[in-house]
N, C-alpha and C positions, 0 to 999 in steps of 0.2 A: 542267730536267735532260735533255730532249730533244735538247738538243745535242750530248750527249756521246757520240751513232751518228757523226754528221758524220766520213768516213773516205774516205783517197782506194780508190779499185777495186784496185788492184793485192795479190795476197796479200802479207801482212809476212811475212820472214821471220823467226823469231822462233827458228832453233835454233842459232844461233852466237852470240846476243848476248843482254844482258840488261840490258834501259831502267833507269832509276832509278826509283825510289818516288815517286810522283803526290804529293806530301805534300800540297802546297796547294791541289789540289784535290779528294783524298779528305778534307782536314780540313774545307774549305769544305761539301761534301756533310752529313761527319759534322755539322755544327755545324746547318747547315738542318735536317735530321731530329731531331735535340735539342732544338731550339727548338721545331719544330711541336709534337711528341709530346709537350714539356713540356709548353706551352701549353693542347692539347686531350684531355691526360688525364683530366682532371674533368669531362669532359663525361657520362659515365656515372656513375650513383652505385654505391656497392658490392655486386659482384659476390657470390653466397653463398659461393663459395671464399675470395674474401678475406678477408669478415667470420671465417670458421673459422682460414687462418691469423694473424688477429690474437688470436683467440682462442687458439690453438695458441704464440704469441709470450706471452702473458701464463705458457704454463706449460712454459717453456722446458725442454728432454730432450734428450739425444743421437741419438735418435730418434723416429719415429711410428709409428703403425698406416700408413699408405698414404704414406709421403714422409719424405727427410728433414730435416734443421735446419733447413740455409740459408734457407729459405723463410721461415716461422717469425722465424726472426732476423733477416731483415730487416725483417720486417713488427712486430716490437715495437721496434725502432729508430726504423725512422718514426712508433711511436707514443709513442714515447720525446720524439721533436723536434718534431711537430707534429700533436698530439691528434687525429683527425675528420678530417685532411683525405686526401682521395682523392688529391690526386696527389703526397701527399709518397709516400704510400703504395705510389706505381705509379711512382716515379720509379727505382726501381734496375730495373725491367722497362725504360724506358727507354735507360736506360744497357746494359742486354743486348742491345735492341734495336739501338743507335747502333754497339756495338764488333762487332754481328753484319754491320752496314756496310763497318765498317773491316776485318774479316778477307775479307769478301770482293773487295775489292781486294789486299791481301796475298796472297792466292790468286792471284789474275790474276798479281801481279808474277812471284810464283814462277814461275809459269809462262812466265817471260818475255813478257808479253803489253808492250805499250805504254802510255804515259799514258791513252791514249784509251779503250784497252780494260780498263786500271783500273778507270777512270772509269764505264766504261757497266757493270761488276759491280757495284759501288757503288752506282750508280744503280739498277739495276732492286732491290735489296731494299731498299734506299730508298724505291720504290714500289712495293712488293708489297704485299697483303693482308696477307700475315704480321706483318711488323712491326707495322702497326696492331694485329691484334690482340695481338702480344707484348707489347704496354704493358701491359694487364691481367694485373695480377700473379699469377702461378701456378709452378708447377712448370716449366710448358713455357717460358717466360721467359727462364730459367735455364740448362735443358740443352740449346734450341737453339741458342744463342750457344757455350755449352763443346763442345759436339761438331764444331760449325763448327769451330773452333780445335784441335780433336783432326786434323778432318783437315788444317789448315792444317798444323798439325805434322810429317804424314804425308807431304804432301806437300816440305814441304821437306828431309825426311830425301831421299828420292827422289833429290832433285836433286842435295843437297850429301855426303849419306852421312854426315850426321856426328850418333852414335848418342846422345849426350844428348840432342837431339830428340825420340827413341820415348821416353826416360824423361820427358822433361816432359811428353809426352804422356799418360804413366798417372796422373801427378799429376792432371792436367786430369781425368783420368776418375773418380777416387782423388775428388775434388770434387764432381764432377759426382753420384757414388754420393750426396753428403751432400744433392740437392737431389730429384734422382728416379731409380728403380730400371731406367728402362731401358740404362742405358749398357753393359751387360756384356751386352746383345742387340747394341749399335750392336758391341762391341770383338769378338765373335766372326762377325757381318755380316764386319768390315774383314779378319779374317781368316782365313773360308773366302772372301772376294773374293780373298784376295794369294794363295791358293792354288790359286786356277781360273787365276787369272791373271797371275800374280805383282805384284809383284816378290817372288820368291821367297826372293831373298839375305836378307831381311830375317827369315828362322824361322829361319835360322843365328846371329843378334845375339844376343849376351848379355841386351842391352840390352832386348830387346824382352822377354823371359824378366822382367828387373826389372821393367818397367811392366808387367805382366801380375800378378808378385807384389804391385804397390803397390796393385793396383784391389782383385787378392783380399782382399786386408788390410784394404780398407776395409770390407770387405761384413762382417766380423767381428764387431763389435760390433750390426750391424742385423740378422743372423743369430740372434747371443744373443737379442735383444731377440724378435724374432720368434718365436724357440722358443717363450720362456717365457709367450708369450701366444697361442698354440693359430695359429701363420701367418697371421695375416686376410690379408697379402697374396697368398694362394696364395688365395682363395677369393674376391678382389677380382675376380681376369679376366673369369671369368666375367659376373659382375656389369653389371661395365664392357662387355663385347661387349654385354648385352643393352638396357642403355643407348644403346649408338653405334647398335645396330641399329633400335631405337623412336626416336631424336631425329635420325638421317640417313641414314636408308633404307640402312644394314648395310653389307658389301661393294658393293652396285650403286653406292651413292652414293660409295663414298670416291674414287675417282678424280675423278670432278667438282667437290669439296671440296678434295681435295689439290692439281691444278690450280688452281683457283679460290686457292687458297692464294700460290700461285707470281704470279699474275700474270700479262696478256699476256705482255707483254716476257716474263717468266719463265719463262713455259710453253715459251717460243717459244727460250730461251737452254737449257734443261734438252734438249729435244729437238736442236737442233746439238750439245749435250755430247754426248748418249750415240752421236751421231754420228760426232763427233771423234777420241773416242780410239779408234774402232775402225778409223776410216781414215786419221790424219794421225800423221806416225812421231813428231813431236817430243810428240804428248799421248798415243802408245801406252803409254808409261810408266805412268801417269796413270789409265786404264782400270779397275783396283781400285773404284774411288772409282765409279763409274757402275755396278759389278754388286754392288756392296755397300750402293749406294740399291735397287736392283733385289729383291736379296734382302731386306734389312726391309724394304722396301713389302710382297713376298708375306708374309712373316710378318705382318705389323699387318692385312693385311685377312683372311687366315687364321684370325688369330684375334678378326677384329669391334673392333679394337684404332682409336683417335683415329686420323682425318687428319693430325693435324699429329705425329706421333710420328715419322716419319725427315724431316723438313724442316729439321735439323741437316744433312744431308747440301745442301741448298739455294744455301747459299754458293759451296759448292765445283764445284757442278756449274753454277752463274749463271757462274763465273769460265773453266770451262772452254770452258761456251759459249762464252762470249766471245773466246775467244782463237780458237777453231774457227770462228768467223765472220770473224774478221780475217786468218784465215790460208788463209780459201777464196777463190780467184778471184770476185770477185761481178760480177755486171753492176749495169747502172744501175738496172736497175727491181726489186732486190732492197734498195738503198737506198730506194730511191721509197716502198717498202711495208714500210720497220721505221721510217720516220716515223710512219704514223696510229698503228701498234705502241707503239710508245713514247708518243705524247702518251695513246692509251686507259688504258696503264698508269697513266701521271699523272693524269689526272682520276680514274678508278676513284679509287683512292688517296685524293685530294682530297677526292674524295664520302665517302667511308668514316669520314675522321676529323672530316668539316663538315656534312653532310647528318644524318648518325647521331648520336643517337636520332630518331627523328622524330618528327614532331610526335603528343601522346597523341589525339587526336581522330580519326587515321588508324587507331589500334587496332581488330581485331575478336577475339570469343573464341578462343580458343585451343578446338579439339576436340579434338586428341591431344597426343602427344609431337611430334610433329613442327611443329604448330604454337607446341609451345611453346619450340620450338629458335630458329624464325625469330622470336617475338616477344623472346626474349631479344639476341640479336644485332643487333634492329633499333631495338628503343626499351630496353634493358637489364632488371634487375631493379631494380622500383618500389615504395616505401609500405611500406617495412619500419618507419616512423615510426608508418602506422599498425597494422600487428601488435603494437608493442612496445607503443604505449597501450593495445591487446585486453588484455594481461597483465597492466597495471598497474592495469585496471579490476577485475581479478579479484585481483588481490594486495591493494589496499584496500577489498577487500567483507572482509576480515578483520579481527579482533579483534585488540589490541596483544596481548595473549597468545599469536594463533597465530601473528601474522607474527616471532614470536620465535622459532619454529620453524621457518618456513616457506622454499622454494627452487620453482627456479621448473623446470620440469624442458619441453624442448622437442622435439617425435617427431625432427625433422630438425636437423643437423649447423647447415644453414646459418641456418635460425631462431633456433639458441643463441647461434650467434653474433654475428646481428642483436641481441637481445635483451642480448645483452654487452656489446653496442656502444653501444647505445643507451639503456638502462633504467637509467644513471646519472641522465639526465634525470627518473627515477619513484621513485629511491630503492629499484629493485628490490633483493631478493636474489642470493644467487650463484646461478647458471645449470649447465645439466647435461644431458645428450642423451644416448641410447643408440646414438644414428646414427653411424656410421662412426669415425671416429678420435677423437672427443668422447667416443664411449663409453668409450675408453680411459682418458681422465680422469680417470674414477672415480666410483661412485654419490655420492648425497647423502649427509650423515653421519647415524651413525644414530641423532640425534635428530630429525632430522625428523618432523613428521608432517601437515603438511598443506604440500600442491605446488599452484601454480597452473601447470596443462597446457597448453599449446598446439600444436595438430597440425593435423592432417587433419579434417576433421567423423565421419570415419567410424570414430573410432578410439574412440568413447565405450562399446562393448559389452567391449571391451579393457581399459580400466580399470578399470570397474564390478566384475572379477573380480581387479581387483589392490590396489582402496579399499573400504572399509566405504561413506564419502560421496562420491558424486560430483554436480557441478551443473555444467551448464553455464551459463554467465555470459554470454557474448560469443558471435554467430556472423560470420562475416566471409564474405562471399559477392559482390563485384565480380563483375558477369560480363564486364568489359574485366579483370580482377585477374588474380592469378598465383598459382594453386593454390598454399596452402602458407602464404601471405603475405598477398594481401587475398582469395581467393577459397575459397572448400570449405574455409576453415578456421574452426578454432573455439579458445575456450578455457573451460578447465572448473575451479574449486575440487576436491581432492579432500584427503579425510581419511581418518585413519587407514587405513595400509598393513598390509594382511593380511600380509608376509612381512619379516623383517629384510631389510635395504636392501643387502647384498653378494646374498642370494640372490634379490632379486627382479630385480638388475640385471642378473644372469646372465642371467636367461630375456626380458628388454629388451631387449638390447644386439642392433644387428644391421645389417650393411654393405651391406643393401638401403636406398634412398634413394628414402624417396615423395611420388610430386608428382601423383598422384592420377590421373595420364593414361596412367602404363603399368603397371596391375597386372598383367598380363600375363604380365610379365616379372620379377614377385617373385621374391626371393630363398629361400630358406630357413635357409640356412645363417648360424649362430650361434656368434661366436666367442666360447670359453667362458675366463674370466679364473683 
């Protein structure tokens, strides 16, 4: 893909004219990137997010506690078509991934850029970090490819003025609402950007007014939903900053992340954009798009908010580079030096999806949150096989009589999930979490009365005040393992619950998520059903 810098010296002029669509060979790119990403999807085993939205797919809503559908519904589709496997299951991240390719050349075009300078937008998030990790199915997946395309959209209103554009565009976001909440940050970002710096014509559009009414309208029913179950996601932020802050070093680190996200080549095309449009007349237009990545970037680190949350805006700003590099006077030795540029990006890349996991003998313990950020990313989440046997050793220390009552109840979201996933193989029962958006699911019924627990080791003073019997069975303590999973965990028998089971799930339920390395940063706050 290195070849597609190769460009003669002279600046293109690129504001009287406008190339054709690179078709075959942004589909040749898209098609390489689909293949690899098909290929070495499975190279990780399941993520705890994913085990939760399959889990989440099994009990299909109009909404969730922390996200919504789409996620969900894809993720019981692929388990609909192919039971257990990991990369059916990462395969529509994939496809987010490949068409977040293709809009980035579609960008370039608009912009009137060249085949070449198509080619070299395509390319560089072809090889960025991002994409790799966009195959890992989640939320971010989803809305970083839809908002790419919100601003492709944006941009080609610009160009052509022609106002169904801004409405397909709220559709796009209208969409986007159904997978993750932040898009109506990204739509008010685009539009105090048109207002610092226009295009201004565009708050006179009807149209614009329409897709602004389409996004509201979506939010309406996750509003409802949200009322009637006490906001957890107003009580989620929080949360989440104190998370990014304990697993990567808070504000200090996101820049190096966010970057690190982009790419050489990327970092190195994001910085000519934000150059571009504020020196080159034909991408002054254009400029929105660079102070509206500007502003959510300060918002997201403001508020202790993921790296990757305005890398929607990445596409767009790869494609502007691009054009702003082809359309500056370069000398020779500025080509000389976006060669090594370019091939570093490619192998990073390469290493990313070939090298990773690495080999488990390179593993050391994890001491905090931060190490367990880096062990997660680099050899994935491992041995949820053997957690789920922890549970099934404690589900058949029971009597046919109790496991006629019995459920299997797990402290963390993503344990339930494993254990849902997996505990057909043990003949378990149904499964049940007070963690995060599982808790929503709904207690155990209330005939229960005896739960085989899995959590944290330290959570047995906790129960003993919520069961008449409690025992521990199982202690799981790897010290290469992953808290939670093979490490500081444990499982316990417990019987008889001292409180009906809607009132005791009240005072369970809770959108802090423990992995045993950052108490620190507990939560308190309990969303009340």
């Amino acid at each position: 893909m290195t070849a597609v810098i190769e460009a003669r010296t002279e600046p293109e002029d690129t504001s009287n004219t406008h190339p054709s669509f690179a078709f075959r060979g942004v589909a040749l790119i898209a098609a390489i990137t689909a293949v690899v990403l098909t290929v070495t999807a499975g190279r990780y085993d399941f993520f705890g997010d994913e085990l939760y939205f399959l889990s989440a797919g099994r009990r299909l809503d109009y909404t969730y506690a922390d996200q919504g559908v789409v996620v969900p519904l894809f993720s019981w589709i692929a388990d609909q078509l192919a039971p257990g496997s990991v990369t059916a299951l990462r395969f529509p991240a994939v496809v987010m991934g490949v068409g977040a390719v293709v809009v980035s050349a579609l960008i370039a075009y608009e912009l009137r850029g060249s085949h070449r300078v198509q080619l070299l937008a395509a390319a560089t998030y072809a090889t960025s970090y991002l994409v790799a990790t966009q195959v890992v199915l989640s939320t971010f997946s989803f809305d970083a490819t839809l908002t790419a395309v919100i601003t492709w959209l944006l941009i080609r209103w610009v160009r052509t003025r022609q106002d169904w554009l801004i409405v397909v565009a709220g559709v796009v976001a209208a969409v986007d609402m159904q997978v993750k909440w932040m898009i109506p940050i990204v739509w008010a970002c685009l539009g105090l950007a048109v207002i610092i710096c226009g295009p201004r014509e565009v708050l006179r559009r009807p149209a614009l007014w329409v897709s602004t009414g389409i996004l509201s309208a979506s939010l309406i029913p996750i509003l409802y939903w949200q009322s009637q179950n006490n906001w957890p996601q107003l009580a989620m932020g929080p949360i989440i900053g104190a998370e990014q802050d304990a697993t990567g070093y808070g504000p200090i680190g996101f820049m190096p992340q966010w970057l690190g996200l982009a790419g050489f080549l990327g970092a190195l095309l994001i910085a000519i954009g934000f150059w571009a449009v504020f020196t080159q007349e034909s991408l002054r237009p254009y400029r929105f798009i660079a102070v509206a990545l500007v502003i959510m970037t300060t918002f997201v680190i403001i508020t202790h908010g993921r790296p990757y949350y305005p890398t929607g805006f990445f596409p767009a700003m790869f494609a502007l580079g691009a054009v702003g590099l082809w359309q500056y006077d370069r000398k020779r030795w500025m080509h000389l030096a976006l060669i090594p540029i370019a091939a570093l990006s490619v192998l990073t890349f390469i290493a990313s999806i070939t090298v990773t996991p690495l080999p488990a003998s390179w593993r050391t313990p994890a001491q905090d949150a931060i190490d367990l950020g880096v062990r997660s990313a680099f050899w994935g989440t491992t041995n949820w096989s053997d957690m789920t046997s922890a549970v099934a050793t404690g589900y058949h220390a029971l009597t046919p009589a109790e496991k006629a009552n019995a459920v299997v109840i797990a402290q963390g979201y993503w344990q339930a999930g494993a254990v849902e996933q997996f505990g057909g193989a043990h003949n378990l029962p149904a499964t049940y979490s007070p963690s995060r958006g599982f808790g929503f699911f709904g207690p155990p019924p209330d005939t229960t009365t005896s739960v085989i627990y899995v959590g944290m080791d330290t959570a047995e003073a906790d129960l003993r005040t919520r069961f008449t019997q409690v025992e521990r069975v199982v202690h799981l303590d790897d010290p290469m393992g992953i808290p939670g999973i093979d490490r500081m965990t444990a499982v316990w028998v417990c019987k008889g619950p001292k409180q009906q089971w809607p009132t005791m799930w009240d005072s369970m339920t809770t959108l802090y998520f423990d992995l045993g390395l950052w108490r620190d940063h507990r939560a308190t706050t309990r969303p009340t059903h």
